[in-house]
C-alpha positions as CSV (number, residue, x, y, z in Angstrom):
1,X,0.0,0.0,0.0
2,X,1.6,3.6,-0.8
3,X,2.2,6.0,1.8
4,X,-1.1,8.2,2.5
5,X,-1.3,11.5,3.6
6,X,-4.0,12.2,6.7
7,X,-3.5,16.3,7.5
8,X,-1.4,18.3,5.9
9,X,-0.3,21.7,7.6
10,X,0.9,25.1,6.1
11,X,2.2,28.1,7.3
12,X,3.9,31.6,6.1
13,X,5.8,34.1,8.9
14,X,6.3,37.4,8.3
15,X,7.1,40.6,10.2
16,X,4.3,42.0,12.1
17,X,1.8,43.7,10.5
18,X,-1.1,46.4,12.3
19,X,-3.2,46.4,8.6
20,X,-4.5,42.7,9.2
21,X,-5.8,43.3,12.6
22,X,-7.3,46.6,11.4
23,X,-9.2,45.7,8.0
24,X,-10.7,42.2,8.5
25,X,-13.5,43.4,5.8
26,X,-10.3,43.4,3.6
27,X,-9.1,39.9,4.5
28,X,-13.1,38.3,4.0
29,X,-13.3,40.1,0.6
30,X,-9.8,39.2,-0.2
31,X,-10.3,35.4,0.5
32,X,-13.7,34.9,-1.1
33,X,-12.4,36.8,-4.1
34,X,-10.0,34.4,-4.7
35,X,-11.8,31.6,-3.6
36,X,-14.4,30.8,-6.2
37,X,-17.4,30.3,-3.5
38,X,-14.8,27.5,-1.8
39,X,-15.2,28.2,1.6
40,X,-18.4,27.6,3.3
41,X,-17.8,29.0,7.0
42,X,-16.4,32.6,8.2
43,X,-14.8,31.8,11.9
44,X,-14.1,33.6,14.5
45,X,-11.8,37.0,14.2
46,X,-10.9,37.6,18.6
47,X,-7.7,35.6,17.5
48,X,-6.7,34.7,13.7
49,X,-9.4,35.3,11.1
50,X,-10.5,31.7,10.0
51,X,-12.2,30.4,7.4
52,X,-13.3,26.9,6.8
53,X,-14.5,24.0,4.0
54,X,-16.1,20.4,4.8
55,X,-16.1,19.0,1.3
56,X,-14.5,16.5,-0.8
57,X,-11.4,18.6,-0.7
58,X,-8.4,15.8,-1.9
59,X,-8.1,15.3,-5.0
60,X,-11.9,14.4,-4.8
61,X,-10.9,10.9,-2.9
62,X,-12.3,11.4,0.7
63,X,-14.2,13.7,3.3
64,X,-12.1,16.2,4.0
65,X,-12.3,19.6,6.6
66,X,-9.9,22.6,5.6
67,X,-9.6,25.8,7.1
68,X,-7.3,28.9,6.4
69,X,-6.2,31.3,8.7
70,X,-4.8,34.8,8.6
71,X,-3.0,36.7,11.4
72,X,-1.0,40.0,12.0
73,X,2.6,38.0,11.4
74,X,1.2,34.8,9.6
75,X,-1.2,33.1,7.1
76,X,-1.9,29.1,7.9
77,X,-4.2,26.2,6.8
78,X,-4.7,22.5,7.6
79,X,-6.8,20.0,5.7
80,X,-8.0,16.6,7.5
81,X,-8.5,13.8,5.1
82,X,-10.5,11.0,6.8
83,X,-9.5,8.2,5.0
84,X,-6.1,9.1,3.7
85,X,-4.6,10.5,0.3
86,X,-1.8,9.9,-1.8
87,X,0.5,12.7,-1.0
88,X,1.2,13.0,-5.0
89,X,-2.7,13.0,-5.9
90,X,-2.8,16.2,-3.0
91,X,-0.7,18.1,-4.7
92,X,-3.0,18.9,-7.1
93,X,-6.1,19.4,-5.5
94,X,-7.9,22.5,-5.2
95,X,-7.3,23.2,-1.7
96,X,-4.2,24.2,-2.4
97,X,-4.6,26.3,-5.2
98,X,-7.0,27.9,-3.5
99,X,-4.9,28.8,-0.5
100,X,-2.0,29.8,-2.8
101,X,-4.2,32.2,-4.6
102,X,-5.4,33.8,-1.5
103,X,-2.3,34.0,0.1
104,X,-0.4,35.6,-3.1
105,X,-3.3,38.2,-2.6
106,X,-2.9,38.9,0.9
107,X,0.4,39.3,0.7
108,X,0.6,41.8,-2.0
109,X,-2.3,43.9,-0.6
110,X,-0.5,43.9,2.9
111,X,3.2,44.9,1.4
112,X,4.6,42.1,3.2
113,X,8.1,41.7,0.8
114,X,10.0,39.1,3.2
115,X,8.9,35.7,4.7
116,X,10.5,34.9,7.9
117,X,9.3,31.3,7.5
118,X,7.6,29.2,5.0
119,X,7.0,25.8,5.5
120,X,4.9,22.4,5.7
121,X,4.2,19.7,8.0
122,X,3.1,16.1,6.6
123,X,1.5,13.7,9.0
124,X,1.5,10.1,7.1
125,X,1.3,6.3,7.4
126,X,3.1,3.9,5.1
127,X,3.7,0.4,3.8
128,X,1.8,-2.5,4.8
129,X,1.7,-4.3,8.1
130,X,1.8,-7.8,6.7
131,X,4.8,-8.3,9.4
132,X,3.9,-5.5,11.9
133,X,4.9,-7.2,15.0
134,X,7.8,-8.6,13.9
135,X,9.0,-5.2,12.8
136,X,7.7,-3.4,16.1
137,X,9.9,-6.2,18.5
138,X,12.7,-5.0,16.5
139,X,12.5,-1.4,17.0
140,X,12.0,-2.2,20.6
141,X,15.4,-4.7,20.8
142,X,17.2,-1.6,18.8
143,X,16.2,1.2,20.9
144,X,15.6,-0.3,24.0
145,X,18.8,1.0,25.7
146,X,18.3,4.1,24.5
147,X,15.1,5.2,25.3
148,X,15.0,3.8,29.2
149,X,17.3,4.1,31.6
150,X,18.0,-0.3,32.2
151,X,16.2,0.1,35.9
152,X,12.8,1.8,34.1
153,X,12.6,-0.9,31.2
154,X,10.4,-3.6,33.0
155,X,7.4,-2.9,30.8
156,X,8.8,-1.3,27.8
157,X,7.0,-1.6,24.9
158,X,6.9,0.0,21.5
159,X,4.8,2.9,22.3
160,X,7.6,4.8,24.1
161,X,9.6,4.2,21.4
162,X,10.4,7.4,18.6
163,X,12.6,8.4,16.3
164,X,13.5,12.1,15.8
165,X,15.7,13.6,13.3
166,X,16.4,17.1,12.2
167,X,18.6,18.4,9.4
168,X,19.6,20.9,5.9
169,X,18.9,19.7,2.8
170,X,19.9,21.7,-0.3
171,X,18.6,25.4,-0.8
172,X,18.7,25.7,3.3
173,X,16.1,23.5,3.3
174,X,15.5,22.6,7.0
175,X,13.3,19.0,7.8
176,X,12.3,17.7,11.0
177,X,11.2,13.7,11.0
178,X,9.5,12.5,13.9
179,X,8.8,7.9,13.3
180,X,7.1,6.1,15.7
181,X,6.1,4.8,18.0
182,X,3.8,1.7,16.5
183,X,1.0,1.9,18.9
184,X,-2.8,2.5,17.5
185,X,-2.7,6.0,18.3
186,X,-0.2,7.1,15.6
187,X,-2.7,8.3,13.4
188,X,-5.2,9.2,16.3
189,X,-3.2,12.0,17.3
190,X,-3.0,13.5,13.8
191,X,-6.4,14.5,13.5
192,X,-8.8,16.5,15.4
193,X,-11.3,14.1,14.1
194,X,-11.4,10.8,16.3
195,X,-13.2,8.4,13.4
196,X,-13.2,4.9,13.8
197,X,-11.0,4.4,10.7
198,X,-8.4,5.6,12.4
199,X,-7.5,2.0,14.0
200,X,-8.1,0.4,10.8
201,X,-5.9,3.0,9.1
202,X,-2.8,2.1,11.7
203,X,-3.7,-2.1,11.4
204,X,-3.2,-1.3,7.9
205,X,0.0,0.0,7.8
206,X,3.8,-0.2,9.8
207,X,4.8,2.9,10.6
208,X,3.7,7.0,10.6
209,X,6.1,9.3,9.9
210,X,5.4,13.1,11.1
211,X,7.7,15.5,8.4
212,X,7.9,18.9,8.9
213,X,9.9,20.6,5.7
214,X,10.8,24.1,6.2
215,X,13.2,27.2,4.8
216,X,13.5,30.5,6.7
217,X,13.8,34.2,4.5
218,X,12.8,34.2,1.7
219,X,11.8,37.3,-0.7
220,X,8.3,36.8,-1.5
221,X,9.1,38.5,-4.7
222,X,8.7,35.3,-7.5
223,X,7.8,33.0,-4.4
224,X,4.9,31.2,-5.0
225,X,3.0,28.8,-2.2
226,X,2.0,26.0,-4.7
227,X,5.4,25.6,-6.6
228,X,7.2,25.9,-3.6
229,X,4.9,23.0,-1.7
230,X,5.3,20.4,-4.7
231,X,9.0,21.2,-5.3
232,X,9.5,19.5,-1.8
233,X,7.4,16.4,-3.1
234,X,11.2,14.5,-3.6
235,X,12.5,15.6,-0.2
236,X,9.1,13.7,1.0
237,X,9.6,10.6,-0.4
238,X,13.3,10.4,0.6
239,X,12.2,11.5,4.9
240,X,9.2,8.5,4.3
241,X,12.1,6.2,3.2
242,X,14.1,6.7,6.1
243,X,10.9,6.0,8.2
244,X,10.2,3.4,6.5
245,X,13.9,2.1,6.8
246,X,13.7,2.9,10.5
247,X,10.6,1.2,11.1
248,X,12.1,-2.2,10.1
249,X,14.9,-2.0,12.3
């Protein structure tokens, strides 16, 4: 089974600025300008202005609940995909050239020129768990010692187990990879959604991987959102293989 996406996070930093908290008529009319009737609800504005969709959202494959979110330093959005999505088939849904659209609005009509921050978080599941136990005592044996100290590790079991890594790529491209532990609440904690597919996602599958890929200033001059989330597709893959890798000990 391929690797399947189940929420996908974005987010944009910039410096500070007073015209978003001052003109929230301007961020509404901006958004649904650009949004081609997308978003059904207008959320609450005492924090971040929010703005939200429950529709088939990925790639028209499952039930899916987006929002997008605009504050005085930052612009986010999340997507929840129920029953998983190819990561590939994601990248060309609408969701996100709907958020790329309005945030390449926003921008300009705020005179924001530099982005402290850009980057995406990936929270996945992957290969199938025709072996899963035998792969989860494995991770245990290897990273037993580790992760206890020897007079804690009566009881240890494979949900206290986790890899971390952090690193640069090329272009100061910055990734975080968080695999493991195996326990049925892998996927569970990804979404804000508790759905009973979640357990049959995790039988389904040996390991989750949690990738955050990010790159810090950046000129938004010639930036744009979309390019710059499916140009990181390869870096992707590689941090799944290396879960993947890990997972089998």
């Amino acid at each position: 089974m391929d690797s399947l996406l189940y929420r996908f996070i974005f987010r944009v930093d910039f410096d500070h600025r007073y015209e978003l908290a001052d003109r929230p008529g301007t961020i509404i009319e901006t958004i649904l300008d650009t949004a081609n009737d997308y978003w059904d609800v207008v959320g609450p504005t005492n924090n971040a202005f929010q703005i939200n969709a429950a529709k088939n959202v990925a790639a028209n494959r499952s039930r899916a609940g987006a929002n997008f979110a605009v504050d005085t330093n930052a612009v986010s959005g999340s997507i929840e995909i129920e029953e998983g999505v190819e990561f590939e088939k994601f990248l060309s849904s609408e969701y996100l050239e709907v958020c790329n659209a309005s945030l390449e609005e926003l921008i300009s009509k705020f005179g924001v020129k530099n982005l402290n921050r850009v980057g995406i978080r990936l929270l996945m599941t992957g290969g199938r768990a025709k072996d899963f136990d035998h792969h989860r005592d494995k991770v245990t044996a290897r990273y037993k010692d580790l992760a206890v100290p020897p007079d804690a590790s009566s009881g240890f079991e494979v949900s206290d187990v986790a890899l971390i890594l952090t690193g640069k790529l090329e272009h100061d491209i910055q990734f975080r990879l968080q695999t493991g532990p195996g326990g049925e609440n892998d996927i569970g904690q990804f979404l804000q959604k508790k759905v009973e597919r979640v357990k049959e996602a995790t039988d389904a599958h040996e390991f989750a991987a949690d990738i955050d890929i990010f790159q810090h200033n950046i000129n938004f001059r010639g930036t744009n959102l979309l390019r710059w989330i499916r140009a990181k597709d390869p870096y992707a893959r590689k941090l799944l293989s290396v879960a993947k890798y890990s997972s089998r000990g």
